[in-house]
C-alpha positions in Angstrom: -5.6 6.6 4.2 -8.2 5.5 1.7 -10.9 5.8 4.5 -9.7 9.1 6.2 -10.4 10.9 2.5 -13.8 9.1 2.2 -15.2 10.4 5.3 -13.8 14.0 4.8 -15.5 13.8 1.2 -18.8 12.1 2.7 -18.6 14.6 5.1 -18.4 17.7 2.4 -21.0 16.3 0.8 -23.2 16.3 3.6 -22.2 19.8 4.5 -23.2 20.9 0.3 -27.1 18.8 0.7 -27.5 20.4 3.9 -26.2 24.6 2.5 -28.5 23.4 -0.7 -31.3 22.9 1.6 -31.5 25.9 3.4 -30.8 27.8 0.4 -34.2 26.4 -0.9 -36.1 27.4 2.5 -34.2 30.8 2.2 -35.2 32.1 -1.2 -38.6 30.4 -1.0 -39.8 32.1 2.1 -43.6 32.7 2.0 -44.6 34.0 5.0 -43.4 35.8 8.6 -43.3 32.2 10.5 -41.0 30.9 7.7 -39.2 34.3 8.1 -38.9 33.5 11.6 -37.7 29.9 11.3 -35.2 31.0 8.9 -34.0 33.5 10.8 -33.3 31.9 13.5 -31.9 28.7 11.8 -29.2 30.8 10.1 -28.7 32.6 13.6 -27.6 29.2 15.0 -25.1 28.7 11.8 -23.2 31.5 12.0 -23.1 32.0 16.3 -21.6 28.5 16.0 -19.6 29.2 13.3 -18.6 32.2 12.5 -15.6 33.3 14.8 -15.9 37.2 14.9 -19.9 37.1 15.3 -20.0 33.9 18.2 -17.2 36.4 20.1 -19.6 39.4 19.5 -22.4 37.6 21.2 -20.2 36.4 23.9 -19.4 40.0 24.7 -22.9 40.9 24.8 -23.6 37.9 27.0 -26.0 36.4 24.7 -26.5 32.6 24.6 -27.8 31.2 21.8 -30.9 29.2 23.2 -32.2 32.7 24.6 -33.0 33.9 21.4 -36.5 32.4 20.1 -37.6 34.4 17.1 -35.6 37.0 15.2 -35.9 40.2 16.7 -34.2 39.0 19.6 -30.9 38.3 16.8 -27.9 40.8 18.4 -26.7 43.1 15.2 -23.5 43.0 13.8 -21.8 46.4 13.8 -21.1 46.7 10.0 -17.9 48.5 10.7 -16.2 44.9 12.0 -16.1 44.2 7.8 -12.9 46.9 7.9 -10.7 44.7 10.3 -12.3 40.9 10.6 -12.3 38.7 8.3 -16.3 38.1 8.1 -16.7 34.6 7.0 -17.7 31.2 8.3 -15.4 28.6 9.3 -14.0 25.7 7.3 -15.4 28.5 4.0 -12.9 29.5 1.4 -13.9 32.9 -0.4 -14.6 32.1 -3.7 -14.5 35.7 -4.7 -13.9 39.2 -2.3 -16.3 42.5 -2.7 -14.7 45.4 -1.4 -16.0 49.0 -0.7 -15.7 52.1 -2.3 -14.2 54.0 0.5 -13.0 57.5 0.5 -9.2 58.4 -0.2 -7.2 57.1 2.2 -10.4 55.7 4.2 -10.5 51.9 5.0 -12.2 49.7 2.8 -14.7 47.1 3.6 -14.3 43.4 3.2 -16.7 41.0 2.2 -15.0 37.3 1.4 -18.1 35.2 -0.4 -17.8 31.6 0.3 -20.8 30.4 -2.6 -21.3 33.0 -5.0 -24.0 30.8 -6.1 -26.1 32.5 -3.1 -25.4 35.6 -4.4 -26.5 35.1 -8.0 -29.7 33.5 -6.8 -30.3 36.7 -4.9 -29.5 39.6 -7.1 -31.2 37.6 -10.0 -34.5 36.3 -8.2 -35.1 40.1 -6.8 -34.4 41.9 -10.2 -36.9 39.5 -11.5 -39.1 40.0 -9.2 -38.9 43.8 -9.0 -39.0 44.4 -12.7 -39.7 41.3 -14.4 -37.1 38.9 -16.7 -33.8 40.6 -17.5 -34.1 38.3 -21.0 -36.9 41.4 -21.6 -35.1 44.2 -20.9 -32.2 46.0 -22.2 -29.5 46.6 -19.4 -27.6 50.3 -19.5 -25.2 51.5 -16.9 -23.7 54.4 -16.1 -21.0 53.6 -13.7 -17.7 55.1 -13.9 -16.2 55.0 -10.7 -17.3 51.3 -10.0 -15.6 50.5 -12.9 -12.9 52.1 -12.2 -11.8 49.9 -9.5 -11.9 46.2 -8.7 -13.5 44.1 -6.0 -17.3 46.2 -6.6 -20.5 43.7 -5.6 -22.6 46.3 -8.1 -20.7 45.5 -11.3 -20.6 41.6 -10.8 -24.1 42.5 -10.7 -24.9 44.4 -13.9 -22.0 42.5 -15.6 -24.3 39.7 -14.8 -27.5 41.2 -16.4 -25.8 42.4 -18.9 -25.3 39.3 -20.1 -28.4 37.6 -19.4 -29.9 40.4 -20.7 -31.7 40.0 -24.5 -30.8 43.0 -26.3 -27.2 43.5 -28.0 -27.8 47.1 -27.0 -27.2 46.6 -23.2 -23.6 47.8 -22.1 -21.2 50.1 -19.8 -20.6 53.6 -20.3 -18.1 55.7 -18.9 -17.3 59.5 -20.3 -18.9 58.7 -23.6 -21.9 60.5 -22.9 -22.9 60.7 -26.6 -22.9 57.0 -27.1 -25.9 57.0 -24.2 -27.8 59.4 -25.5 -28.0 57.9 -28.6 -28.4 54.2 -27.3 -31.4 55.8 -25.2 -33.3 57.3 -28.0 -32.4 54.1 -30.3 -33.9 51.5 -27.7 -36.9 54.3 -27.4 -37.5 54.1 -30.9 -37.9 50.3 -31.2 -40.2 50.5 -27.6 -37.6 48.4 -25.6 -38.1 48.4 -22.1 -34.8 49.6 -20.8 -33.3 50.0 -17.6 -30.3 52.9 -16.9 -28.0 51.7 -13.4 -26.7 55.0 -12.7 -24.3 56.4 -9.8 -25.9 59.8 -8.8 -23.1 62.3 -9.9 -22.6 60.7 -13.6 -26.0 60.8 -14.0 -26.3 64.5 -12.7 -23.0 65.0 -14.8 -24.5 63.4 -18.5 -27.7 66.1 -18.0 -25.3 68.7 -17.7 -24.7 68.0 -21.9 -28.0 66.5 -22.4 -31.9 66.3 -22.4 -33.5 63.2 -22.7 -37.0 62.7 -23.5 -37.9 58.7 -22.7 -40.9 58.5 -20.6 -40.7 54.4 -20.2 -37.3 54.6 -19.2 -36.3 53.1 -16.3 -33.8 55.4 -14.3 -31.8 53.4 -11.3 -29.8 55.5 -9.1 -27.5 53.3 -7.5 -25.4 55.6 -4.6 -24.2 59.0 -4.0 -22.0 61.5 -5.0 -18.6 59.7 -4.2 -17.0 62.7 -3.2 -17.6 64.1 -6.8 -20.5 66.6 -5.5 -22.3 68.0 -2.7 -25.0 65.8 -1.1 -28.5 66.5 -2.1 -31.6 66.3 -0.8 -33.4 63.4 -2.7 -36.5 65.3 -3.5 -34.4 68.1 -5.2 -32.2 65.2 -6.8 -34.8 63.5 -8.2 -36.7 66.1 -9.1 -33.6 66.9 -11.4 -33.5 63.8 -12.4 -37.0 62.8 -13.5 -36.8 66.4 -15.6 -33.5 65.7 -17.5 -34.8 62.3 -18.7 -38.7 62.8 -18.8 -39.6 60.2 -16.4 -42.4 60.6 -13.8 -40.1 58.9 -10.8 -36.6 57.8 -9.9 -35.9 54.0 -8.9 -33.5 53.7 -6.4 -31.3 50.1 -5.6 -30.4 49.9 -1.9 -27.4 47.3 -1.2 -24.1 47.4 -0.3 -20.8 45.2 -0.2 -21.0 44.2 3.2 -24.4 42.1 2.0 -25.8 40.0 -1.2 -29.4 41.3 -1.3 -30.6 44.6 -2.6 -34.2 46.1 -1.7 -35.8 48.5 -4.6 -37.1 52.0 -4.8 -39.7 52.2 -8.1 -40.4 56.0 -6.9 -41.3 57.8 -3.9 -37.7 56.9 -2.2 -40.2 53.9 -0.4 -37.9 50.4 -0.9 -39.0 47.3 -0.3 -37.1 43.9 0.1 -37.4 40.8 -1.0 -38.7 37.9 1.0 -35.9 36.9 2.6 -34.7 40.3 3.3 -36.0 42.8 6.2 -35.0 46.2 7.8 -35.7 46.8 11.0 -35.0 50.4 12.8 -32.9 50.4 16.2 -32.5 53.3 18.8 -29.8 55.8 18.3 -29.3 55.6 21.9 -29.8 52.1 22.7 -28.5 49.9 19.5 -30.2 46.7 21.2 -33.3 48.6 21.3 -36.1 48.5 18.2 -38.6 51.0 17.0 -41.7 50.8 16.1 -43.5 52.2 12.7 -42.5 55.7 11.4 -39.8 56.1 14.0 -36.7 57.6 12.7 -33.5 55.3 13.9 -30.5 53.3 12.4 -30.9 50.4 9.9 -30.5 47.1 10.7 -30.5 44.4 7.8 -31.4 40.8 8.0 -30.5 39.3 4.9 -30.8 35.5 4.9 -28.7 35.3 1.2 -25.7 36.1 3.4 -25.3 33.0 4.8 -21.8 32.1 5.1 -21.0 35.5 6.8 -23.2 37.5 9.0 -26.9 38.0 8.0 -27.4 40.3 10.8 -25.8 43.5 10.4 -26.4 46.8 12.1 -25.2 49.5 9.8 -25.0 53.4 9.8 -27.5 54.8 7.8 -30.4 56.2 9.0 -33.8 55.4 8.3 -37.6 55.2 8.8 -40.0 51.8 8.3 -43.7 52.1 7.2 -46.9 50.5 6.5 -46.5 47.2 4.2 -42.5 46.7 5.4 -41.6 49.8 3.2 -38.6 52.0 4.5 -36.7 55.1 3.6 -33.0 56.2 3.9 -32.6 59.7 5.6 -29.4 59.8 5.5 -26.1 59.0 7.5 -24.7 58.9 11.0 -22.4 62.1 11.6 -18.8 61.3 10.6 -19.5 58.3 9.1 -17.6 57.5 5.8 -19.6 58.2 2.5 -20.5 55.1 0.8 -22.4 52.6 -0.6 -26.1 52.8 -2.4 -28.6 55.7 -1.6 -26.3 57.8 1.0 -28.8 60.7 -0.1 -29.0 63.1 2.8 -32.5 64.2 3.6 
């Protein structure tokens, strides 16, 4: 009996040195041949061992060994998070991020086997997007995330909230008074500040108020959540950058189905961090790539999602440019609204 529980503890120790280890090569990724060899390391992970994706492939009648660098990686239809249970084998979910949704839409589900991975990610691209989250004071306007349970977003923001330096930092629902002053007190003292914002709440607090803070970082984190009518995001921001005298609009774009976010800091041009990529498929032939400034659907490689798929083809549409930038056009007809930057253009 003794030795039976040794080797199953030697053997999850193994299994923690080995996840530790490519979690180092993953969020220290430097150039495209490590990008590669990453890839295509965590493609052999989760074909072998993650049930719903290894059955995918199998329909598509792709075998592992044929695949030799990363944009020959099959991509997960995102809508499989609604009815599978999207984790690897042998992994206990440690926490569960769930979807929005519409009313009586189904919900996505996203068991995370390390949040660990997670925290590394949203924390080591905040960083490196806007610098340390000790410096910054941390707003958020977020009502209907907080409303409900299971959102990726809030562990977020709950996270730099706390992290963050300033006793300022904090949530906000309906008290739109308690913002506007907040803003204009961290403006007086010249702290850098950073507003998280869903779209209609922050369309909704300009509808009382006029902010004048031209260092003010404003982060528009999704859509109108069935609250308003879709805009285009030129008009939005437009209204937008005049309600809080800004010069530009920073969009986040994630969502629950992954643990990586790629940023906006104007121009509706995101970029990813290093272990994160978008590439653009054919409308018409999802196994199918496009090149530069093609209009398609967005597929997402994001390495941080290890224990679950990091390959996942989902249904918003997009365009990639020069320097691995990419926009978000919009949405697939009929698809359900939700998640970050569903801005229709």
């Amino acid at each position: 009996m003794n030795v039976r529980v040794f080797f199953s503890d030697e053997i999850a120790a193994i299994s923690y040195i080995c996840t530790m280890e490519i979690s180092e090569h993953v969020f220290n990724i430097t150039s495209s041949e490590e990008f590669d060899r990453c890839c295509l390391e965590v493609f052999a992970y989760q074909a072998a061992e993650n049930p719903i994706y290894r059955q995918y492939l199998k329909f598509l009648g792709v075998r592992q060994s044929a695949v030799t660098r990363y944009q020959d990686i099959p991509f997960l239809p995102i809508e499989l998070f609604k009815s599978q249970r999207m984790i690897c084998r042998n992994m206990r979910p440690e926490i569960t991020f769930t979807s929005s949704g519409t009313t009586g839409s189904t919900t996505s589900q996203h068991p995370v086997a390390d949040i660990a991975w997670y925290k590394r990610s949203f924390r080591q691209a905040f960083d490196q997007f806007y610098g340390p989250v000790e410096d910054l004071a941390i707003l958020a306007l977020l009502p209907s995330y907080l409303e409900r349970s299971g959102s990726s977003l809030i562990y977020m923001v709950d996270d730099l909230i706390a992290r963050s330096g300033h006793a300022e930092s904090g949530y906000f629902l309906y008290n739109h008074q308690d913002l506007f002053e907040r803003i204009a007190q961290l403006k007086q003292r010249n702290v850098k500040t950073v507003l998280f914002g869903v779209t209609y709440a922050l369309l909704d607090f300009l509808e009382s108020y006029t902010v004048d803070a031209p260092d003010l970082i404003v982060m528009e984190t999704g859509g109108m959540k069935g609250k308003r009518k879709e805009m285009i995001r030129e008009e939005l921001h437009r209204i937008l950058c005049h309600g809080f005298g800004v010069d530009s609009i920073h969009s986040e774009y994630g969502m629950t189905e992954l643990l990586s976010q790629a940023y906006s800091q104007g121009n509706g041009r995101f970029q990813t961090p290093s272990w994160m990529k978008v590439l653009i498929r054919d409308t018409n032939d999802p196994l199918t790539l496009l090149p530069e400034h093609r209009t398609g659907a967005i597929n997402v490689i994001d390495l941080a999602n290890y224990h679950s798929c990091s390959f996942i083809a989902t249904q918003d549409l997009g365009r990639q440019h020069e320097q691995e930038q990419f926009e978000v056009l919009g949405r697939f007809d009929h698809s359900d609204i939700r998640g970050c930057n569903l801005l229709v253009q």
